[in-house]
C-alpha positions as CSV (number, residue, x, y, z in Angstrom):
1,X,46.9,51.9,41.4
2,X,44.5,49.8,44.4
3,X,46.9,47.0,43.5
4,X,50.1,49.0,43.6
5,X,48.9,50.1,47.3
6,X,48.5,46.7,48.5
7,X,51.2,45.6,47.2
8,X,53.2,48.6,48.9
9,X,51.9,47.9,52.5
10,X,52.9,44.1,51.9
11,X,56.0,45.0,50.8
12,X,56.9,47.0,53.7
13,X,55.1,44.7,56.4
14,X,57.7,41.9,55.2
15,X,60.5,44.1,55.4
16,X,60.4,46.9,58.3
17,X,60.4,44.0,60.4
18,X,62.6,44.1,63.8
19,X,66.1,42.2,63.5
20,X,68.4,43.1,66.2
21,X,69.7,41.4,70.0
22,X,67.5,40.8,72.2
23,X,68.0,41.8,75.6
24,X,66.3,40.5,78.6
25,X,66.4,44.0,80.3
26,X,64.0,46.8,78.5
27,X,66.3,49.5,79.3
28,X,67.0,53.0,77.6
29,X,70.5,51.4,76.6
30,X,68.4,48.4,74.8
31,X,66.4,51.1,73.3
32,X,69.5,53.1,71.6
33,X,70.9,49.7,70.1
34,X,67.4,48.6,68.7
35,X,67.0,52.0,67.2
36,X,70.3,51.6,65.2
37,X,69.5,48.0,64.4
38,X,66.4,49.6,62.5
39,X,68.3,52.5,60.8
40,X,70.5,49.9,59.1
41,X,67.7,47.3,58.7
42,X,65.3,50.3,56.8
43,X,68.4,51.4,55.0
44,X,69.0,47.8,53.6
45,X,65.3,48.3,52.3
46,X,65.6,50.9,50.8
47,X,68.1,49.2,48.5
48,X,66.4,46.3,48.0
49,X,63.3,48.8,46.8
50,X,65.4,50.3,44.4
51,X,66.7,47.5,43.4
52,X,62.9,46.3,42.1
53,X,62.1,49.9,40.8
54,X,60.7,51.6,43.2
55,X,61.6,54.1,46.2
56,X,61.1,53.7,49.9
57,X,61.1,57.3,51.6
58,X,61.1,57.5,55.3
59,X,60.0,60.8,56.7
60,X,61.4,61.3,60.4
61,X,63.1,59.3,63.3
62,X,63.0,55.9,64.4
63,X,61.7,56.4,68.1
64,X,62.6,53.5,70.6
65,X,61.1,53.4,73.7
66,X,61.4,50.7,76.8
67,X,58.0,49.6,78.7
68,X,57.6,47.1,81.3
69,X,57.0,44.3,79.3
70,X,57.8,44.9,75.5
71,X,60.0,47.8,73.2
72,X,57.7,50.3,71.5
73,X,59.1,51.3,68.3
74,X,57.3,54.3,66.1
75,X,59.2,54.0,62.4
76,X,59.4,57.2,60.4
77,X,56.4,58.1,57.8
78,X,56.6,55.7,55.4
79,X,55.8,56.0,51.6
80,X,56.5,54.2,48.5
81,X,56.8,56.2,45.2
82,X,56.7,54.2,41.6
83,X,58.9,55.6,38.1
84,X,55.9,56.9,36.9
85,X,55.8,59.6,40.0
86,X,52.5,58.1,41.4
87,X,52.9,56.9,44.9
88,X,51.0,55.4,48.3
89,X,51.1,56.9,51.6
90,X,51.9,54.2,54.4
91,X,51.9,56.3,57.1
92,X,53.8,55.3,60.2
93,X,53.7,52.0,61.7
94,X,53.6,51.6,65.3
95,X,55.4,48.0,66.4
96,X,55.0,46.4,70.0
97,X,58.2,43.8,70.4
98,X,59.3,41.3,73.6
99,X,62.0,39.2,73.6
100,X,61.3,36.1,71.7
101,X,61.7,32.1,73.4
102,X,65.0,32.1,72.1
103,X,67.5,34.9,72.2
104,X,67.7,35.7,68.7
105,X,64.1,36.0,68.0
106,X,61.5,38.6,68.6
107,X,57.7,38.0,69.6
108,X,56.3,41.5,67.8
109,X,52.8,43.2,66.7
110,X,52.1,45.6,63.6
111,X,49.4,48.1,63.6
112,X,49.6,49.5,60.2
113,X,48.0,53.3,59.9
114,X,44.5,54.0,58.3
115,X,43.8,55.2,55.7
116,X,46.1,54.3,53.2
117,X,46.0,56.6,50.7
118,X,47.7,56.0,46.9
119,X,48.3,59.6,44.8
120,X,48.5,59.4,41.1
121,X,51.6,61.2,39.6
122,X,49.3,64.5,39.9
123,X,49.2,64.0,43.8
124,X,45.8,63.7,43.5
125,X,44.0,60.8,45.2
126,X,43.5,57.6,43.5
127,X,42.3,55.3,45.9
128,X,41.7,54.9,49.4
129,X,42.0,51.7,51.7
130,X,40.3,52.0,55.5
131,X,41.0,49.1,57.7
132,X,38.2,48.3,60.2
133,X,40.2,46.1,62.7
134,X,43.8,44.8,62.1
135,X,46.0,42.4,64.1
136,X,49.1,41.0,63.0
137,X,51.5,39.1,65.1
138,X,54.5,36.8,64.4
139,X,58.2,35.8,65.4
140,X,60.8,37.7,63.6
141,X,64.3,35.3,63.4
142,X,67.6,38.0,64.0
143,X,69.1,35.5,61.8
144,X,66.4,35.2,58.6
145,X,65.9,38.6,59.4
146,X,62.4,38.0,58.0
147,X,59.1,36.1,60.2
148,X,59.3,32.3,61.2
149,X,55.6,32.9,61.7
150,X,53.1,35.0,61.1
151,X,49.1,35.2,61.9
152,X,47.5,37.9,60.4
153,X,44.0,39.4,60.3
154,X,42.3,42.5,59.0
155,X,38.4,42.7,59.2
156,X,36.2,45.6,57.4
157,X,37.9,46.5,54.4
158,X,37.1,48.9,52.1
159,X,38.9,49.7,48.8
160,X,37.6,52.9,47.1
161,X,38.2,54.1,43.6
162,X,38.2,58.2,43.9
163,X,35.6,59.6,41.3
164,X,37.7,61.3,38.6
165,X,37.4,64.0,35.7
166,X,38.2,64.2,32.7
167,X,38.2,67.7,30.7
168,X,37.8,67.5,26.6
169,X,38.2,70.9,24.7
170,X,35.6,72.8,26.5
171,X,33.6,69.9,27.9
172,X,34.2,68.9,31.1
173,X,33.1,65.0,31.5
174,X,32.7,63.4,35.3
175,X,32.0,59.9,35.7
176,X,28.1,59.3,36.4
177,X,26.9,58.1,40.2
178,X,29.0,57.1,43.0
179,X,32.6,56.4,43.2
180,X,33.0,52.7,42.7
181,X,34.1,51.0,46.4
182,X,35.2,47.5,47.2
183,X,34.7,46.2,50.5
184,X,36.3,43.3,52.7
185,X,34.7,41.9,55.5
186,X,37.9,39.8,56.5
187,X,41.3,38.6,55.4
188,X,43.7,35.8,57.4
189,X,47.5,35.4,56.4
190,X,49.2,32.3,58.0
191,X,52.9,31.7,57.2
192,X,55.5,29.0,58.9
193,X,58.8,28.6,58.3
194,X,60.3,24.8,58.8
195,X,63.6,23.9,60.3
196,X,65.5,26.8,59.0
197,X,69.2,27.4,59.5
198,X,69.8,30.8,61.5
199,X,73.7,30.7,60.3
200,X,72.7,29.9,56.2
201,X,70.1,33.0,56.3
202,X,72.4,35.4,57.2
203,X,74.9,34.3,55.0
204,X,71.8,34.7,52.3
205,X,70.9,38.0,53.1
206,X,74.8,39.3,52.7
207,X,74.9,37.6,49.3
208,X,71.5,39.0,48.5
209,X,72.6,42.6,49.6
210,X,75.8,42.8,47.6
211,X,74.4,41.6,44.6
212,X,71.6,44.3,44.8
213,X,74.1,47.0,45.8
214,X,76.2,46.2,42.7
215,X,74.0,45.0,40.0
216,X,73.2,48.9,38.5
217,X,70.2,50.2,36.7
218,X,70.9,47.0,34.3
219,X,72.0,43.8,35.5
220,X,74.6,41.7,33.7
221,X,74.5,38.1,32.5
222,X,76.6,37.3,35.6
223,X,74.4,39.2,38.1
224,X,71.5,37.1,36.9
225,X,73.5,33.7,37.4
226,X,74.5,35.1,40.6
227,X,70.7,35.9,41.6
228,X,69.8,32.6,40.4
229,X,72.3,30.4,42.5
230,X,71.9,32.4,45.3
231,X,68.3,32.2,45.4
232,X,67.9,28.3,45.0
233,X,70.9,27.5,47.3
234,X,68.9,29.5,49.8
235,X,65.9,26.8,49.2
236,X,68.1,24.4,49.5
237,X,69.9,25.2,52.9
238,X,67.5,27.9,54.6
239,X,65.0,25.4,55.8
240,X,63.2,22.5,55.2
241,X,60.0,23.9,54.0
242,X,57.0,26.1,54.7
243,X,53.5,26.6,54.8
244,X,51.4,29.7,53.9
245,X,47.5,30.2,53.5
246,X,45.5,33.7,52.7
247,X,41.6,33.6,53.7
248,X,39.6,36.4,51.9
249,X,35.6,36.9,53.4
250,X,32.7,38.6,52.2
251,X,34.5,40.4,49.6
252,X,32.0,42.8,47.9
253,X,32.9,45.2,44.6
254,X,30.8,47.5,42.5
255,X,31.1,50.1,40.0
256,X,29.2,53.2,39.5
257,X,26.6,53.4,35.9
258,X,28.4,55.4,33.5
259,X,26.9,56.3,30.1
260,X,25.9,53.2,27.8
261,X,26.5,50.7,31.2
262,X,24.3,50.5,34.2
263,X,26.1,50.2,37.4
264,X,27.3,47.0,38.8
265,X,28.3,44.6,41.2
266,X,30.3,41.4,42.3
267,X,30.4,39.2,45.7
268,X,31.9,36.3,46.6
269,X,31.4,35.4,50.2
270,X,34.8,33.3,50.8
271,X,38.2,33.1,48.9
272,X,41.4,31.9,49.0
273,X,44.6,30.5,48.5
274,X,47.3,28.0,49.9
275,X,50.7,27.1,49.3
276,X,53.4,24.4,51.3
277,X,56.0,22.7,51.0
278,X,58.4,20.0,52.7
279,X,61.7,18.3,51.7
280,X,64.2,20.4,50.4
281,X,67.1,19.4,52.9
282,X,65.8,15.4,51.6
283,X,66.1,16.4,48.1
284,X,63.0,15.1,47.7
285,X,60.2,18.1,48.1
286,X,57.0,17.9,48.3
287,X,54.6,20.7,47.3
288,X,50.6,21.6,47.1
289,X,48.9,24.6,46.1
290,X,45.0,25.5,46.6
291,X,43.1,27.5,44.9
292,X,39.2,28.1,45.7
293,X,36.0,30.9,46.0
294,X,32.8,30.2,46.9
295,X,29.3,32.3,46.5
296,X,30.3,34.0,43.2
297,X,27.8,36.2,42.0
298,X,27.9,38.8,39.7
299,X,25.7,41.8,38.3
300,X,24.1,42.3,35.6
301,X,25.2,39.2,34.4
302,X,27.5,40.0,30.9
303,X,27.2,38.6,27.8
304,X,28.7,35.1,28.0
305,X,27.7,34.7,31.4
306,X,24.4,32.4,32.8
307,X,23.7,29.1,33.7
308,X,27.5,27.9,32.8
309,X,29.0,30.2,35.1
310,X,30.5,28.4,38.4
311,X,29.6,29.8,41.7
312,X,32.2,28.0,43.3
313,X,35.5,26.6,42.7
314,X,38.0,23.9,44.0
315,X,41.7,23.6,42.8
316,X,43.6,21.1,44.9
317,X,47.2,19.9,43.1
318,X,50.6,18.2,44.3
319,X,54.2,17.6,43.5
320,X,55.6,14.8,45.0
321,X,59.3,13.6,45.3
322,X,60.7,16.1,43.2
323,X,64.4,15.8,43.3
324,X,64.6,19.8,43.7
325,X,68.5,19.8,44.8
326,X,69.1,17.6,41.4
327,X,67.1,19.9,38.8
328,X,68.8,23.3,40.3
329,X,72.2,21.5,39.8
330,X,71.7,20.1,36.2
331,X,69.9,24.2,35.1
332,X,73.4,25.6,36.9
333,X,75.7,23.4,34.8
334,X,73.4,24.3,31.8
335,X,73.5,28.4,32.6
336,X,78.1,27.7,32.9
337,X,77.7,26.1,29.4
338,X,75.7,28.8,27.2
339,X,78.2,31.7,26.7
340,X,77.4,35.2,28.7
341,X,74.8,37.0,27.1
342,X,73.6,34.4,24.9
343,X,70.0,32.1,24.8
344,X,69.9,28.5,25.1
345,X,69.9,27.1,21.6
346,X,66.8,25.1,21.0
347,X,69.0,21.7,20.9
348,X,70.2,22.6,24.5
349,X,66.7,23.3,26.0
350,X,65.6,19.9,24.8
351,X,68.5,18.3,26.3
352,X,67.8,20.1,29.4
353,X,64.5,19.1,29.6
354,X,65.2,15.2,28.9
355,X,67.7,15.7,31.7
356,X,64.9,16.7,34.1
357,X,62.9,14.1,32.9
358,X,65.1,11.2,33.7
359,X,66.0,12.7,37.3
360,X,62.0,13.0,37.9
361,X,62.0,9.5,36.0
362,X,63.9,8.0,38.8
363,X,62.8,9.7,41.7
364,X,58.8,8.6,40.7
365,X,58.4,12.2,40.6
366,X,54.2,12.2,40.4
367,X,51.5,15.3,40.0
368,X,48.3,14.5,41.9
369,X,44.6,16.5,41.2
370,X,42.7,16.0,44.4
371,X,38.9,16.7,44.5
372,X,39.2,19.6,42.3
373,X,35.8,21.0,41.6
374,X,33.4,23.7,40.0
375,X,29.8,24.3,39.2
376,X,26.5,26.3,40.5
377,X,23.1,25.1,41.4
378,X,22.4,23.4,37.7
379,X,25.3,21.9,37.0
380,X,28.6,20.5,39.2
381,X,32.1,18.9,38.0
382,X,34.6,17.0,40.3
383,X,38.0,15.9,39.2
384,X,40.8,13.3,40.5
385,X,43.8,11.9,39.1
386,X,47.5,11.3,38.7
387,X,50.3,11.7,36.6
388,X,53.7,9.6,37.1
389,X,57.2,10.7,35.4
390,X,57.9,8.2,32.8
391,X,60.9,9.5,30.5
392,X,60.3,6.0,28.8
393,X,57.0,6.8,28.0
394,X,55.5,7.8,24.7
395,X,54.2,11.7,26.6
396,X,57.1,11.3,28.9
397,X,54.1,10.4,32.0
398,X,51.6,7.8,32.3
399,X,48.7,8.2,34.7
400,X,44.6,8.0,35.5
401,X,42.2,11.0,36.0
402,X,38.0,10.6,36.7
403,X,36.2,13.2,35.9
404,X,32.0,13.4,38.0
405,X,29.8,15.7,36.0
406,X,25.9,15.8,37.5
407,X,23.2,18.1,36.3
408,X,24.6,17.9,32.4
409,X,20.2,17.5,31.6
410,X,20.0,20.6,33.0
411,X,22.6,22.5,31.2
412,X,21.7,21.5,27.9
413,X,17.4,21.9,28.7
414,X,18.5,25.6,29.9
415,X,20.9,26.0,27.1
416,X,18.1,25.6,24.6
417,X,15.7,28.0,26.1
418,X,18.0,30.5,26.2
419,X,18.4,29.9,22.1
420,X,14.5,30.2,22.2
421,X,15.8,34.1,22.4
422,X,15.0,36.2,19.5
423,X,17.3,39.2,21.1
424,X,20.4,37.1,20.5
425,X,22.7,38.4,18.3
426,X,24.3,35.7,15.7
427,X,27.7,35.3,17.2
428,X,26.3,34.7,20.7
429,X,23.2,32.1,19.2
430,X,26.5,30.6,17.2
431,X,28.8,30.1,20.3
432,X,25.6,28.4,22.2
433,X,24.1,26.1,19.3
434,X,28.3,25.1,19.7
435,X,28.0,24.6,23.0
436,X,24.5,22.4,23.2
437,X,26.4,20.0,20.2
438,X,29.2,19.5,22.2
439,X,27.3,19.0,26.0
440,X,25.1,16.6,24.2
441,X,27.9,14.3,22.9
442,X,29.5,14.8,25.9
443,X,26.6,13.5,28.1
444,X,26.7,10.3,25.5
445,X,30.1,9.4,26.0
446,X,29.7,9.5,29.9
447,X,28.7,6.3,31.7
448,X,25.9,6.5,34.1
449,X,27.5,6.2,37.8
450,X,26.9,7.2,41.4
451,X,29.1,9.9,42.7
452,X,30.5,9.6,47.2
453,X,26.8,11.7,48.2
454,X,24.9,8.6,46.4
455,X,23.9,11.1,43.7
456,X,23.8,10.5,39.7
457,X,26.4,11.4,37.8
458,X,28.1,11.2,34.2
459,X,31.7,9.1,34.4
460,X,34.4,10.0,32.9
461,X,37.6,7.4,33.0
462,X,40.6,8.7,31.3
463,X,43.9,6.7,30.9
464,X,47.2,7.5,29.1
465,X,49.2,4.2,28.8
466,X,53.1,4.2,28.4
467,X,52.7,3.7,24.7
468,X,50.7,6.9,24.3
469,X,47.6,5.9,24.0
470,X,44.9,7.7,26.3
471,X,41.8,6.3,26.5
472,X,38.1,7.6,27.6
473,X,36.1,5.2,29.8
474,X,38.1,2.3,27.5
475,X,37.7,3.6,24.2
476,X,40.4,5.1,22.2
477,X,40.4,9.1,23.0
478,X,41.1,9.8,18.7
479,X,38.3,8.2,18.2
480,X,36.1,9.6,20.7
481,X,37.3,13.1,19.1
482,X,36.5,12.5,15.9
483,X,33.1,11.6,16.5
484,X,32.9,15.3,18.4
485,X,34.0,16.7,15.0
486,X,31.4,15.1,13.2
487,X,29.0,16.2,15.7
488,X,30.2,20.2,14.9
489,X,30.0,19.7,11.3
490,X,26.9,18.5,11.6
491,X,25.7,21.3,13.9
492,X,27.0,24.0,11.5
493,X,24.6,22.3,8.4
């Protein structure tokens, strides 16, 4: 249900935005026409809500109001309710807007309400989300009817899990200790839009409205092609790219002791996520997505967890000259040829797929690892490499990836204390006898190097030539895995 509410205030941060003409006098008259320009604009929400299976109730007028400097617009009491009849409670959003540097955009603030409270079907409370300190600015685009950019920051979290009951027969059963809270000491959104076409977006939206309005409680073979073209010709002709990036800080979770489990806890002092990308009026797009956390800990450490357990995490990857335009073409043609209602037959995935293959083939489509990393004070792991579209190829790609693994001694000495542990049960001594086999043949095959800080490291050289064959450090990868399954055998004797 937490999730459900966060997902509800996103949902109606990105939508009860401020579309509408911008006026360079603030006046009552101004005021009138922006109120109307939301009515219709919350109303188009609401469709697009129901459209996804939910509802969007709004409680009460849009209130419009001219200052000296900037509109201030109270929206109804806003609410989202789910089929299952649970619900979260928005609140009302107060929004501070100016007229924008050009005269179809809109400089604007969002304050959203605290608490946020999400009901079960019951109306009883489920959860409860305070907000410490909020600020969220951007520039809403008349035109995309959505934010050309946002900057977004919310400080002092706290996510709590409302104790609950439950009644058996004549036995009434709470859960032991304190309700279990979650806590945020920051969170960042970023966003950019790039080069985006005010005249294709509205165009966009109109598609995207109609096909909501008449798609029903089940859409039809022909809705879904619809959706689909309309969605990737609006990547195609909306903008050029974008950019997007969501900072997490001091997150902090824990969980009350409840009978046969003590109580515990999890921190991770930064996370986070990023995606961009550029290209898609060149028809050749670019794309990355990040991926990281750092200061994992957890407690009481579960079984399964210990000195393998990463602390941190890196995951950097990249598309490169994908011929986007090319690929949504070639799946269009494909959804025309397979009859309405009906699945691909296996023949005409395959086909499909070879298709893409040769288009990536001859754009030198690649798919690039970049200093993607894990590991913890015993042990760390750093990976690079690339991957180049090949449909001549025996995998359809050749390519390179090095893989930097330092403090492997350490793993396997700790490893084997821990089996030195007369409280293990069998499957657990079984999964880490498993696990010390296959560290120690791995430290063999590595070759002693140095990694960038100067320290040791175990080197890992992986190749996969155009005929197939993929190679470790120069030595034929099947042969490299069949020693490992000699090494198991002889670990189970």
């Amino acid at each position: 249900m937490m999730k459900k509410a966060l997902f509800s205030i996103v949902l109606v941060l990105l939508f009860c935005g401020m579309p509408g003409q911008a006026r360079a006098a603030l006046d009552q008259a101004g005021a009138e026409r922006l109120k109307q320009v939301f009515t219709d604009y919350l109303e188009r929400r609401k469709t697009a809500m129901r459209f996804g299976g939910q509802e969007l109730r709004a409680e009460g007028a849009i209130m419009v109001e001219p200052g000296d400097y900037y509109y201030a617009v109270t929206m109804p009491h806003l609410s989202v309710h789910n089929p299952d009849g649970s619900y979260t409670d928005i609140g009302i959003l107060a929004i501070n807007a100016m007229p924008g540097d050009t005269p179809r955009e809109w400089k604007m603030t969002i304050a959203i309400p605290t608490p946020v409270l999400a009901y079960d079907a019951d109306k009883k409370i489920e959860s409860r989300i305070d907000i410490g300190a909020q600020t969220l600015a951007g520039v809403w685009s008349e035109d995309m009817r959505n934010f050309t950019k946002l900057d977004a920051r919310y400080e002092n979290l706290s996510i709590q899990r409302i104790q609950e009951k439950y009644a058996m027969e004549q036995m009434e059963i709470v859960q032991g200790g304190d309700p279990g809270v979650s806590k945020i000491g920051r969170v960042e959104l970023n966003g950019a839009l790039h080069e985006y076409s005010p005249e294709n977006a509205r165009a966009y939206e109109e598609k995207l409205v109609a096909l909501q309005s008449s798609a029903g409680e089940t859409p039809g073979p022909e809705h879904v092609e619809s959706l689909y073209n309309t969605l990737f010709d609006a990547f195609s002709s909306l903008w050029d790219g974008f950019d997007s990036t969501m900072t997490v800080s001091d997150i902090a979770l824990s969980r009350p002791a409840i009978p046969g489990s003590p109580a515990g806890s999890l921190t991770i002092a930064k996370a986070g996520m990023g995606m961009n990308a550029r290209g898609f009026r060149s028809d050749s797009v670019s794309a990355s997505m990040k991926i990281f956390y750092d200061g994992f800990k957890i407690a009481p450490v579960p079984a399964g967890f210990g000195a393998a357990t990463p602390d941190h995490l890196n995951i950097d990857v990249s598309l490169s000259k994908l011929p986007f335009r090319e690929i949504v073409e070639m799946r269009r043609a494909e959804m025309k040829a397979v009859p309405a209602g009906a699945e691909p037959t296996t023949a005409q995935t395959a086909a499909l797929m070879t298709k893409a293959l040769q288009l990536m083939t001859r754009a030198g489509t690649s798919f690039t690892v970049k200093d993607s990393a894990l590991g913890n004070t015993t042990y760390n792991a750093l990976l690079n490499g690339q991957a180049l579209a090949d449909l001549e190829a025996a995998m359809k790609a050749v390519g390179s990836m090095r893989l930097e693994v330092s403090g492997l001694d350490r793993l396997i000495a700790l490893s084997g204390e821990k089996l030195k542990d007369k409280t293990l049960d069998d499957a657990s001594r079984k999964t880490l006898q498993d696990s010390v086999v296959l560290l120690t043949v791995l430290q063999t095959l590595g070759q002693m190097g140095k990694n960038g800080k100067g320290e040791a490291v175990r080197v890992y050289d992986f190749a996969l030539a155009k005929d197939g064959k993929m190679t470790l450090n120069g030595t034929d990868l099947a042969a490299i895995q069949a020693v490992i399954g000699a090494a198991r055998e002889a670990g189970k004797k």
